[in-house]
Backbone as CSV, one residue per row, in Angstrom:
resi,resn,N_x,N_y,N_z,CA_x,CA_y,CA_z,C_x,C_y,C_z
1,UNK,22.281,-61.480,3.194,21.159,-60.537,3.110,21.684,-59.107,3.287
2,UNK,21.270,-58.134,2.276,21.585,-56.611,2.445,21.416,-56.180,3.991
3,UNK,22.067,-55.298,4.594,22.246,-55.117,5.705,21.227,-54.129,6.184
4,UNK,20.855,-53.014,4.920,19.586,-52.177,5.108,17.946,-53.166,5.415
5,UNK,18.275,-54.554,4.659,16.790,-54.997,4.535,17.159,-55.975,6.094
6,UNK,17.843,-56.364,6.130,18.331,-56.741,8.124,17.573,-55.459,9.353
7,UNK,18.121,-54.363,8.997,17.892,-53.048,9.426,15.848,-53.193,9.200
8,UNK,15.568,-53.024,7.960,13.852,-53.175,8.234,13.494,-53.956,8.813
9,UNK,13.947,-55.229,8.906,13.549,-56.071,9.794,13.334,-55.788,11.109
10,UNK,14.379,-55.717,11.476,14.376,-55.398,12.631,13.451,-54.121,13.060
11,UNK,13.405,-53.341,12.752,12.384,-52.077,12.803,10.835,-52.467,12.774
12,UNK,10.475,-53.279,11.786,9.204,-53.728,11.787,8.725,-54.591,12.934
13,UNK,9.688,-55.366,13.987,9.320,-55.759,14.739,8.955,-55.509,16.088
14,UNK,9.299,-53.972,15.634,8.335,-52.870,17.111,7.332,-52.104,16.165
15,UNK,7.437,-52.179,15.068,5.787,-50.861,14.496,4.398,-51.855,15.113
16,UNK,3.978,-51.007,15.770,2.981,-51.319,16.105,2.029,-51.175,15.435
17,UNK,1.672,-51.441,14.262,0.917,-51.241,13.163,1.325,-52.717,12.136
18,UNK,2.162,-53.720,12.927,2.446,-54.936,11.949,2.088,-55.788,12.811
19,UNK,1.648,-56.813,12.738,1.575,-57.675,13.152,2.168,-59.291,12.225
20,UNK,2.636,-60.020,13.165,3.523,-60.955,12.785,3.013,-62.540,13.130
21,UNK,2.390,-62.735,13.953,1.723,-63.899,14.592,-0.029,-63.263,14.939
22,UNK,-0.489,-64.452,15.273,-2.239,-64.205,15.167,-2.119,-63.692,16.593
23,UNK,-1.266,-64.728,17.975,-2.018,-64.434,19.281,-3.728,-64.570,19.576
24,UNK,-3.735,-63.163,20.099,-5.049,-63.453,20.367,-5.980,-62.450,19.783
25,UNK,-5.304,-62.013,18.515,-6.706,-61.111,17.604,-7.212,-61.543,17.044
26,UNK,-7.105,-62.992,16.759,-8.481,-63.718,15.895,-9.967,-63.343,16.405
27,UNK,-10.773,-62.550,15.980,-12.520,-62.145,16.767,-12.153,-60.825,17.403
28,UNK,-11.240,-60.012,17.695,-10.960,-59.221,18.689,-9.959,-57.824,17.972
29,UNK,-10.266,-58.058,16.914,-9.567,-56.970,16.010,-9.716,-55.760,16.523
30,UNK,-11.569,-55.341,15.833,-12.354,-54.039,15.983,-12.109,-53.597,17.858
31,UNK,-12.241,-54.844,18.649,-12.221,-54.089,20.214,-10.515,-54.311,20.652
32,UNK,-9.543,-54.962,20.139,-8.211,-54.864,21.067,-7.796,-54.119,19.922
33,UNK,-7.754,-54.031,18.797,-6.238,-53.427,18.136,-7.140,-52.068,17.614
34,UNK,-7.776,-51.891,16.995,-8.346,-50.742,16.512,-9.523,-49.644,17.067
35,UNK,-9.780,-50.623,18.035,-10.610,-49.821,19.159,-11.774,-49.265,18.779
36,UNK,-12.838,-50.001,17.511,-13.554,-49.177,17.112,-14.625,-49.987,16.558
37,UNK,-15.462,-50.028,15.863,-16.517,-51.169,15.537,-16.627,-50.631,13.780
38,UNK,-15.751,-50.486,13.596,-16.270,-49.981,12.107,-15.228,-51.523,11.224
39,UNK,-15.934,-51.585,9.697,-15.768,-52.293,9.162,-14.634,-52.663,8.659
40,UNK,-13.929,-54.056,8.611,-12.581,-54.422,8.398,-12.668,-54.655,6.871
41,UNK,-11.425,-53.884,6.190,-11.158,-54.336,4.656,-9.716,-55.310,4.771
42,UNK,-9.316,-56.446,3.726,-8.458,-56.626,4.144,-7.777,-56.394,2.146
43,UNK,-6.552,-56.123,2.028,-5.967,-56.497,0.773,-5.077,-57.543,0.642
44,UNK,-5.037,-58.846,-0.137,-3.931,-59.355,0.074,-3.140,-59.403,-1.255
45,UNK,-1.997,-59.409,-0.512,-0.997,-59.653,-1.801,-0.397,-58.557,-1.971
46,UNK,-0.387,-58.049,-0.765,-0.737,-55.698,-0.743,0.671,-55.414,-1.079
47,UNK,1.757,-55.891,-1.331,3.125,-55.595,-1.692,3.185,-54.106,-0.652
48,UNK,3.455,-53.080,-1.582,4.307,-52.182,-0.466,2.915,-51.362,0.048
49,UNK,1.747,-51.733,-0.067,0.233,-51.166,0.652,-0.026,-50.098,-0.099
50,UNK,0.457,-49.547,-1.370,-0.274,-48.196,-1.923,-2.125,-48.569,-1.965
51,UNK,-2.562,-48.966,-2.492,-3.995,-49.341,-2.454,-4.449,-49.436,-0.605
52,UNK,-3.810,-49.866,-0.558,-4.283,-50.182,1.478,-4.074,-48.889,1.938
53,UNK,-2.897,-47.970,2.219,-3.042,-46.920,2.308,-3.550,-45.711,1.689
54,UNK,-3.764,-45.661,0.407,-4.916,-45.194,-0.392,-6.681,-44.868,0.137
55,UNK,-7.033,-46.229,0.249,-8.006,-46.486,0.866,-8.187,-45.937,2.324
56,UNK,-7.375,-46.106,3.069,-7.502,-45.894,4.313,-7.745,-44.197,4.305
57,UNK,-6.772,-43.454,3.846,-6.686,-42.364,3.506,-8.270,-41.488,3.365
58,UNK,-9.112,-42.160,2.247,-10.251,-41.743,1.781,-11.132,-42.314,2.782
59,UNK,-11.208,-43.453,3.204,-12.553,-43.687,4.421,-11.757,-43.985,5.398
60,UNK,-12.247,-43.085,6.065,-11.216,-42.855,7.837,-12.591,-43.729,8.622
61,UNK,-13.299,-44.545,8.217,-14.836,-44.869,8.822,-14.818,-46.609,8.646
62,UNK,-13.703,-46.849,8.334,-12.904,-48.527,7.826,-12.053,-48.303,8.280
63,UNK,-11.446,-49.931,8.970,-9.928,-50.344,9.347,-9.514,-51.274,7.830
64,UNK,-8.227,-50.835,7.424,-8.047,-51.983,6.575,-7.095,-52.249,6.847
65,UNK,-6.335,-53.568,6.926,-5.179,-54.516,6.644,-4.630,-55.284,5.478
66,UNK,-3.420,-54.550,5.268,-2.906,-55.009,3.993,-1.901,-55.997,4.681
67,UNK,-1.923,-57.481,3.453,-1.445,-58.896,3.783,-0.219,-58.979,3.290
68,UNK,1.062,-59.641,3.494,2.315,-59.909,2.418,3.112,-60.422,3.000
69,UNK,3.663,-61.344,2.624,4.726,-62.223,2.978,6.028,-62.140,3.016
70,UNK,6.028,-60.915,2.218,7.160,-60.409,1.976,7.581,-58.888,2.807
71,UNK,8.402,-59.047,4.105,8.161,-58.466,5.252,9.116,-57.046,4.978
72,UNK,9.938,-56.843,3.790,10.452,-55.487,2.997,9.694,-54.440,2.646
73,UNK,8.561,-55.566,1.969,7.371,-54.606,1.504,5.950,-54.601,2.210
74,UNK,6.330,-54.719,3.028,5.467,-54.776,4.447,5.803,-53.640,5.499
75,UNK,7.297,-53.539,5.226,7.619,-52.981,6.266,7.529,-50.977,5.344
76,UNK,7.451,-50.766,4.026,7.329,-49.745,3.039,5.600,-49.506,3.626
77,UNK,5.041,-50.410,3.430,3.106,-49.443,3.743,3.509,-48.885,4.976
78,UNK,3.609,-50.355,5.774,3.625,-49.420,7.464,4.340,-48.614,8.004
79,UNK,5.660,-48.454,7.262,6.284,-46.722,7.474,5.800,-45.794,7.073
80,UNK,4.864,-46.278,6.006,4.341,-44.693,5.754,3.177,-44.464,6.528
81,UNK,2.124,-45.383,7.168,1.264,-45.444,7.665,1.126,-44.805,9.134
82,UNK,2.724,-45.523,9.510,3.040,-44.098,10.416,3.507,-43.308,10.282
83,UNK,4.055,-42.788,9.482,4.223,-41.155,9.110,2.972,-40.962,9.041
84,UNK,2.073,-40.915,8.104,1.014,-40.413,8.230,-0.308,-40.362,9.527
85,UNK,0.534,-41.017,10.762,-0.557,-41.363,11.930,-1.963,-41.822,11.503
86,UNK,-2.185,-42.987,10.071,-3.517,-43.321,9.573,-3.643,-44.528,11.105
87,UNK,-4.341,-44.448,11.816,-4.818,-45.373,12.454,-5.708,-46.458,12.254
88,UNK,-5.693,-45.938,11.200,-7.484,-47.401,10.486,-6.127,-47.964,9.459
89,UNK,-5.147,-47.780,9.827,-4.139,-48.775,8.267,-3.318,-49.806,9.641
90,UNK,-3.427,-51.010,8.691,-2.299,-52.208,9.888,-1.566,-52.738,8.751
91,UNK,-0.823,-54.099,8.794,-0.418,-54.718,8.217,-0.179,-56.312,8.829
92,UNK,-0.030,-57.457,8.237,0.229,-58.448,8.746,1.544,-58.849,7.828
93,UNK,1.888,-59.699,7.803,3.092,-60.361,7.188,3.058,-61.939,7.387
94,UNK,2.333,-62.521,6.589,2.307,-64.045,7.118,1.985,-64.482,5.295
95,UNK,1.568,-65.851,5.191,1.200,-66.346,4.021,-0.495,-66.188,4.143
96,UNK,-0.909,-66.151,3.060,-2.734,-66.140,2.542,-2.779,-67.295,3.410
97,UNK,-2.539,-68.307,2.903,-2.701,-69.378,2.992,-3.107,-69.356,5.313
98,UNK,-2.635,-69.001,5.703,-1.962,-69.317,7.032,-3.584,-68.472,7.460
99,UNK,-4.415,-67.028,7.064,-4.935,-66.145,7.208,-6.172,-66.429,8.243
100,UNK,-6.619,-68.130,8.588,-7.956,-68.055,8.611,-7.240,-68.435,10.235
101,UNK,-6.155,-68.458,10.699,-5.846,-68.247,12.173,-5.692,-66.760,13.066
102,UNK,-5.862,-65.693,11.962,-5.413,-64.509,12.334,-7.133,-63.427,12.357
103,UNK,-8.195,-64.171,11.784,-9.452,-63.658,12.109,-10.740,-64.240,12.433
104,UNK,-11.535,-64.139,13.367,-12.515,-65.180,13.513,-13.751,-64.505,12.803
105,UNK,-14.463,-65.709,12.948,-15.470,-66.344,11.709,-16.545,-64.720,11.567
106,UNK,-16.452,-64.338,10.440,-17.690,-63.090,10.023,-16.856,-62.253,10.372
107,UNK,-15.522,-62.204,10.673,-14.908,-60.713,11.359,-14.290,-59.748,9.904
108,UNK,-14.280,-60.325,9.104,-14.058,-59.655,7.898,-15.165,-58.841,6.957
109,UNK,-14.935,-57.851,6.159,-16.357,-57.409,5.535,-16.271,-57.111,4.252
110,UNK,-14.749,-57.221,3.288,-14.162,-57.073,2.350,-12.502,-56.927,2.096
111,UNK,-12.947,-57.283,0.553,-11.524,-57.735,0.842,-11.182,-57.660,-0.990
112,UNK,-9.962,-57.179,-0.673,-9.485,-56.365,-2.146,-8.141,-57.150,-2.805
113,UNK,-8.135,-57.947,-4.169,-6.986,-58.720,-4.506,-6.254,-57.735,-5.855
114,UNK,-5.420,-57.006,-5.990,-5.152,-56.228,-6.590,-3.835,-56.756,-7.377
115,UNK,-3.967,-56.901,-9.085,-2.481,-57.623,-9.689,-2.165,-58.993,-8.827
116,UNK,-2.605,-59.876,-8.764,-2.336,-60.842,-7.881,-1.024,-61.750,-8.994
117,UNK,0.137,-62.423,-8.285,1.073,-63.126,-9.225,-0.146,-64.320,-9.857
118,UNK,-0.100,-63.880,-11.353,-1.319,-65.519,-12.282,-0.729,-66.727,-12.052
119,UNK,0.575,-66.772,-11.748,1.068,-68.403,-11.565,0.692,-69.142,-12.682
120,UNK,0.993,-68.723,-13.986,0.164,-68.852,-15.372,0.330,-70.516,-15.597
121,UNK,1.369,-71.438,-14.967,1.371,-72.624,-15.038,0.525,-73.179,-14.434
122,UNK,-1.027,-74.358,-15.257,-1.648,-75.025,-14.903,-1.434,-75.460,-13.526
123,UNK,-0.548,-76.175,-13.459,-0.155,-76.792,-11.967,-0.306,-76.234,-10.504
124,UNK,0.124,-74.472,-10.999,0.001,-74.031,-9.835,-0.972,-73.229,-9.421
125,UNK,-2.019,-73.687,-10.223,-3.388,-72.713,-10.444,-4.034,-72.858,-8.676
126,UNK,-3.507,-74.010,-8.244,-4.228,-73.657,-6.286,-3.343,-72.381,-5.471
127,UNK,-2.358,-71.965,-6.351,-1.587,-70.801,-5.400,-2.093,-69.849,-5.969
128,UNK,-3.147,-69.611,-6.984,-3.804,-68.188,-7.700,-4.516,-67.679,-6.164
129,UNK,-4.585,-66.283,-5.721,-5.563,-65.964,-4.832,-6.978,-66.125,-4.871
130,UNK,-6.924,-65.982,-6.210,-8.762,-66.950,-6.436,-8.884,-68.578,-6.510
131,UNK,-8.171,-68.912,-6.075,-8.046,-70.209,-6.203,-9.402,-70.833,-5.518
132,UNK,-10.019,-71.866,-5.848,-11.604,-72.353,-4.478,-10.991,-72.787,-3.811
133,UNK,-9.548,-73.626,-3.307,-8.906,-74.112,-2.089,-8.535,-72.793,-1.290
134,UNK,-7.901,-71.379,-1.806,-7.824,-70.389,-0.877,-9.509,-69.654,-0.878
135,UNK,-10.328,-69.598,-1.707,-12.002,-68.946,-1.411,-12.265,-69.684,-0.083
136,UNK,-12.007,-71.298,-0.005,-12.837,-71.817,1.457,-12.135,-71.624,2.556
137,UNK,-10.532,-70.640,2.289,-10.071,-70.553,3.569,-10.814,-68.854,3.939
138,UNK,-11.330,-68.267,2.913,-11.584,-66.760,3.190,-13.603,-67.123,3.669
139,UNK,-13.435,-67.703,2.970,-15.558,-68.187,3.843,-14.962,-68.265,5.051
140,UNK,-13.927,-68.309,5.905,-14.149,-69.501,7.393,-14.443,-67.810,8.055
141,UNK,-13.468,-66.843,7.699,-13.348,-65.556,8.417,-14.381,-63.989,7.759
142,UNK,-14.937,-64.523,6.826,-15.546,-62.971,5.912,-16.821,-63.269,6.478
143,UNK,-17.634,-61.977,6.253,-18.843,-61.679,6.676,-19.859,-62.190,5.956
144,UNK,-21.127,-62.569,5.938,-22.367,-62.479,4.962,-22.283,-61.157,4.046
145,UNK,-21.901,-61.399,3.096,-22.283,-60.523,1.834,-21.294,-59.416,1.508
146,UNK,-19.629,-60.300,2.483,-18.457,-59.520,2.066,-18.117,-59.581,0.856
147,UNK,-17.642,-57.843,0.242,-17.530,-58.065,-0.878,-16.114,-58.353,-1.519
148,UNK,-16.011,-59.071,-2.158,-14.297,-59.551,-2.697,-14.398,-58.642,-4.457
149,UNK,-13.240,-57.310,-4.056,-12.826,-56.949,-5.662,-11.799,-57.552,-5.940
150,UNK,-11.983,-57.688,-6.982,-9.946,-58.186,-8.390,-9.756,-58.013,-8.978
151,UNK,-8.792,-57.110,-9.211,-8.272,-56.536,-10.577,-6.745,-57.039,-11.236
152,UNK,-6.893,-57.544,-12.309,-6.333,-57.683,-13.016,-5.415,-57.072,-14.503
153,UNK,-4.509,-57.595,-14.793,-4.689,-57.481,-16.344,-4.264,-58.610,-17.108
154,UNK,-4.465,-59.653,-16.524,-3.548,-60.893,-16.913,-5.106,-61.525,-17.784
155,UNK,-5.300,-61.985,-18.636,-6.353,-62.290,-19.257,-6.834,-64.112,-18.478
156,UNK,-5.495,-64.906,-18.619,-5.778,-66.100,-18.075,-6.534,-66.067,-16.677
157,UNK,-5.471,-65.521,-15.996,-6.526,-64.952,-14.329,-7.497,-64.573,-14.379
158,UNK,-7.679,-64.169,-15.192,-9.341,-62.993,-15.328,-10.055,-64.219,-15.219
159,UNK,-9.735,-64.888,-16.146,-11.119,-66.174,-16.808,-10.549,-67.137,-15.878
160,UNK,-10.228,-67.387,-15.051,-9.664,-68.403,-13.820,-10.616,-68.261,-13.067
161,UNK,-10.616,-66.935,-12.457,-11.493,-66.390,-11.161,-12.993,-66.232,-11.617
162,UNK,-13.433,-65.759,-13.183,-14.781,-66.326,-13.244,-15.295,-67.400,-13.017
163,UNK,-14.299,-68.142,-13.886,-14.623,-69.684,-13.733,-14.446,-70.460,-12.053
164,UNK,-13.955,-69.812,-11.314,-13.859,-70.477,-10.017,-14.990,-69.638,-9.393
165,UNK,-15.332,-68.266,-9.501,-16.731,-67.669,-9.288,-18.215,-68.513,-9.056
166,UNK,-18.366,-69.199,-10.745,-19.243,-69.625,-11.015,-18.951,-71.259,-10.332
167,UNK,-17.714,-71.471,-10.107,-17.853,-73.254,-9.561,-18.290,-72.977,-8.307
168,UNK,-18.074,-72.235,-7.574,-18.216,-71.871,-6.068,-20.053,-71.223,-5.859
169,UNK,-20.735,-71.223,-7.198,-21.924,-70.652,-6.828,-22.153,-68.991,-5.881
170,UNK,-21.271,-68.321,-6.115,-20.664,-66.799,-5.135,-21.531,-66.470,-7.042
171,UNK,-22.228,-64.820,-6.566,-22.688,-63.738,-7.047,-21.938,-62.375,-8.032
172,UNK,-22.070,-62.513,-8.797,-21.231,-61.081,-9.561,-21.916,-60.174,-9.167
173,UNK,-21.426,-58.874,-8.736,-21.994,-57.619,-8.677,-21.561,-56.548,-9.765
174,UNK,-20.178,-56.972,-10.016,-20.500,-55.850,-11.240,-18.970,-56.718,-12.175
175,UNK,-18.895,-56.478,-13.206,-17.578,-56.753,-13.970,-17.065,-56.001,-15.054
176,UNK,-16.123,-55.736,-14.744,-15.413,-54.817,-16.180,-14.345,-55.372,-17.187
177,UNK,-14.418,-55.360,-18.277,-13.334,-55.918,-18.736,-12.131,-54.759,-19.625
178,UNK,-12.284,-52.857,-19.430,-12.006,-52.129,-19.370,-12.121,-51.037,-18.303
179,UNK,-11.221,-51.257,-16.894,-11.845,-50.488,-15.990,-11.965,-49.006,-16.060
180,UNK,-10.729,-48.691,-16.938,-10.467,-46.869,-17.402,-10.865,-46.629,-18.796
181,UNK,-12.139,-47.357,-18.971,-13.034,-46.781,-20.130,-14.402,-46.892,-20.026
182,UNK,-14.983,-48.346,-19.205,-16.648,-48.100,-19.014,-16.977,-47.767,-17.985
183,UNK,-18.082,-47.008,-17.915,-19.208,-46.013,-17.395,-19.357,-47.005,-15.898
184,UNK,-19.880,-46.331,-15.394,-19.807,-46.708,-13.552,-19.244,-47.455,-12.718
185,UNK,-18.135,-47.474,-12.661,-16.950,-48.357,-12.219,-16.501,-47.494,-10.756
186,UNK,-16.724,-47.588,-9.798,-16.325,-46.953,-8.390,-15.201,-46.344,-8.617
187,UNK,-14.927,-45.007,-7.652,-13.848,-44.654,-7.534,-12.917,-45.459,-7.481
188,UNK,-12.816,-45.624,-5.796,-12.086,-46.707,-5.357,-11.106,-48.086,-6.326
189,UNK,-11.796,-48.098,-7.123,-11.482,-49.127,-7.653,-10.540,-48.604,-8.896
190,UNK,-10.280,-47.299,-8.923,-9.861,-46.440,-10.158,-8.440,-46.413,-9.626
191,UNK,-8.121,-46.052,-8.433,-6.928,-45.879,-7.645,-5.727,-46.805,-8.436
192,UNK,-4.692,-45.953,-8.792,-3.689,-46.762,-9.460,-2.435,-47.357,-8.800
193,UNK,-2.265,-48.555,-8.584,-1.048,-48.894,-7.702,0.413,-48.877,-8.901
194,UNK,1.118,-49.130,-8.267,2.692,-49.095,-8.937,2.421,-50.362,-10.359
195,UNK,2.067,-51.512,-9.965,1.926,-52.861,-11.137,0.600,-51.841,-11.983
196,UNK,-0.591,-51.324,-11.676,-1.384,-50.801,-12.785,-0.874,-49.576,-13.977
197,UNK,-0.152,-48.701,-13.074,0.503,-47.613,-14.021,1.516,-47.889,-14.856
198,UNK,2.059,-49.507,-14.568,2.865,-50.104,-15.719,2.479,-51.149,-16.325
199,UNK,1.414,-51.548,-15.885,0.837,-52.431,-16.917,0.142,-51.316,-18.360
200,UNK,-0.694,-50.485,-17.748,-1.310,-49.124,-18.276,-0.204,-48.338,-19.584
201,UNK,1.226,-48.422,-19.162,2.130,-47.628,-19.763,2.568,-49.031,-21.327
202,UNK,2.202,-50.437,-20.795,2.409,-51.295,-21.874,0.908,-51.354,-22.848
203,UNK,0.186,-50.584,-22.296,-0.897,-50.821,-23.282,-1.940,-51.434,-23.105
204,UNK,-1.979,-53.021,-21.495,-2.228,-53.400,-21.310,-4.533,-52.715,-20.843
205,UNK,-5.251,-53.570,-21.169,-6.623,-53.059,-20.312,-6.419,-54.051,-18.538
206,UNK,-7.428,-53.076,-17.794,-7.697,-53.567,-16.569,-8.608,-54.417,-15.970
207,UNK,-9.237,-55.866,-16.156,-10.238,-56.385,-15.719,-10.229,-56.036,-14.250
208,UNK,-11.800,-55.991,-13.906,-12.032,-56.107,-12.605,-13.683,-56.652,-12.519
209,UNK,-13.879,-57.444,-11.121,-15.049,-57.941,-11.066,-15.394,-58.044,-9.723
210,UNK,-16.246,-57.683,-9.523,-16.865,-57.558,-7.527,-17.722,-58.378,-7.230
211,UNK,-17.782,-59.212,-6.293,-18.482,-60.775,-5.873,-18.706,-60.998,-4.849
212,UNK,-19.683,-61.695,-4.127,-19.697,-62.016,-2.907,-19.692,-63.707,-2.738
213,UNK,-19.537,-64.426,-1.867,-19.483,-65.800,-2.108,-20.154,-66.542,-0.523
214,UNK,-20.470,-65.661,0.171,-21.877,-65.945,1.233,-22.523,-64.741,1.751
């Protein structure tokens, strides 16, 4: 292993802005770690957190936590997060999969899947983040009428996550199948991460669709 990515390692395991194991913040987020009662966003799949820190940036009135397994690009948001002293930005580093030990039940209030890997092989369609085996691990911890965005540009994913939308009986609130061309599409949701400005530069359009699923 490169000796610099040894070096992040090790560094990330004092930012106090990562967290690595659940302990005891499952239910106890808003009063032990963030000290505040305002609403939790979470992103997963947040690679190096531009969207997570983005966000945080613009509503200082939300905590959000960006998710990744990959503890390099985990350890890229939350350096900048402290440089910037954003206190409403965290990070975790664990698998999706693992997530419903690290928040208790309704403690979530949205939650943002941005370029998620399509895993375009049939087989591995339960490791898609929309998958309904990972949706019933995100019901155990999200709120009544949390909202889940996803943006895409992968066409198969797109029509994956409708279709697992509609099996799951969960609500569309809005859907785009050009996000940087039709008419009332949220800011927020405009924000360009590193995978959109090169999907964007191939030509590619942006699906996105906003849902709730209790």
């Amino acid at each position: 292993m490169p000796r610099n990515k040894l070096k992040k390692f090790a560094e990330i395991e004092t930012y106090p802005n990562v967290i690595h194991k659940p302990d005891s913040l499952a239910g106890n987020w808003k009063s032990t770690f963030f000290q505040n009662r305002n609403p939790i966003t979470l992103e997963l799949g947040c690679g190096a957190g531009l969207l997570t820190l983005e966000l945080a940036r613009r509503h200082s009135d939300r905590n959000y936590i960006g998710i990744d397994n990959k503890r390099a690009r985990v350890w890229q948001g939350a350096t900048q997060a402290l440089s910037e002293k954003l206190g409403n930005a965290a990070f975790i580093s664990t698998r999706i999969e693992l997530l419903d030990a690290y928040f208790g039940a309704g403690e979530v209030d949205e939650i943002w899947i941005a370029f998620p890997d399509p895993f375009p092989k049939p087989s591995k369609s339960n490791k898609r983040l929309m998958s309904p085996e990972l949706l019933s691990i995100y019901s155990k911890f999200t709120s009544p009428g949390c909202f889940f965005h996803v943006k895409t540009d992968d066409d198969v994913l797109f029509d994956f996550t409708l279709a697992t939308i509609e099996s799951v009986n969960a609500r569309i609130h809005q859907i785009s199948k050009n996000t940087h061309h039709d008419a009332g599409i949220p800011e927020d949701v405009k924000i360009r991460t590193t995978y959109e400005e090169r999907h964007l530069a191939e030509g590619k359009t942006i699906k996105y669709v906003r849902f709730t699923i209790n």
